[in-house]
N, C-alpha and C positions, 0 to 999 in steps of 0.2 A: 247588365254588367257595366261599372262605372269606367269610363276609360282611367289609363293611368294618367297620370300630370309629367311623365318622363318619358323620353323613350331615345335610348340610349344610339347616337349618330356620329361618329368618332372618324369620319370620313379626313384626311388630308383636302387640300384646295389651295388655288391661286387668287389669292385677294384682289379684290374690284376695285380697291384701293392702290395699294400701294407697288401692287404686282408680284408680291416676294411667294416663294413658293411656302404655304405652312403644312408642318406634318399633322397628324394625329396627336389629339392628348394624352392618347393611351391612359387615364386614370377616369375620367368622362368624358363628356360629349364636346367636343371645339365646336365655338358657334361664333368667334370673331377671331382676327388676325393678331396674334402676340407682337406683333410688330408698330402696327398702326392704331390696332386696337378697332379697325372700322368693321362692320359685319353685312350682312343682308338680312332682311325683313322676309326669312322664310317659315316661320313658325309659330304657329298658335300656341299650342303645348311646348314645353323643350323637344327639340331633337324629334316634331312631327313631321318638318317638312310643307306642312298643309296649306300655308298660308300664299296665296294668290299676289300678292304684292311684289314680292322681288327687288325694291328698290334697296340701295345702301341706304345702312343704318350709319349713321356720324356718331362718335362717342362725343358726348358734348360736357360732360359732367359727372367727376366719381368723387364716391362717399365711402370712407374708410368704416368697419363693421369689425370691430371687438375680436367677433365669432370668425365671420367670415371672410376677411380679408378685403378688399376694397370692391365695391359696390359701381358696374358704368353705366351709366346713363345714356341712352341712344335717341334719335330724333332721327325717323325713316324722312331721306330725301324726296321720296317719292309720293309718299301718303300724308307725311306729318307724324303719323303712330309713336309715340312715344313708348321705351321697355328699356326693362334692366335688364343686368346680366352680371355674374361673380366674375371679376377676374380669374384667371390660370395661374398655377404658377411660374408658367414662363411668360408673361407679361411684362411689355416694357415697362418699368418700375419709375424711369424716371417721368414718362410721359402717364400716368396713372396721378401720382403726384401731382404734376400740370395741372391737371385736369379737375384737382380738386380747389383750386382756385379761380373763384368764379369773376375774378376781376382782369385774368390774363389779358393779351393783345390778341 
């Protein structure tokens, strides 16, 4: 049996970052802060949990997708591990933006 590639984890949490409380997506899995946008380095698959790391992910870099709406770019503090991930739609819009210029301060 092949595993799936999802597995769906809609948990609310208090970010490593920035402290603020975040609810649930309610529509998929929350896996980084709409706020700050920074996450944890908990997941092999989506929303498995499995991964041993645990360090904060830094959003360092997003890339706007046609389809998909903007595209972030993470660099684990801890490991190095580089992963993407879809923005939400309640994601800070104007810091997503930022974020797509790679010459910022």
């Amino acid at each position: 049996m092949k595993n799936k590639r999802f597995t769906k984890n809609d948990g609310g949490f208090i970010c490593q970052n920035c402290k603020k409380t975040v609810p649930p997506l309610l529509y998929s899995s929350r896996n980084h802060c709409p706020f700050c946008l920074y996450s944890l380095h908990l997941d092999i698959m989506p929303g498995d949990r499995a991964n041993g790391c645990g360090g904060v992910l830094e959003p360092f870099f997003t890339l706007p997708d046609r389809k998909k709406g903007y595209i972030i770019e993470f660099k684990c503090l801890k490991c190095g591990c580089r992963t993407r991930s879809k923005a939400a739609k309640d994601d800070n819009t104007d810091l997503l933006i930022e974020l797509t210029n790679p010459e910022r301060e």
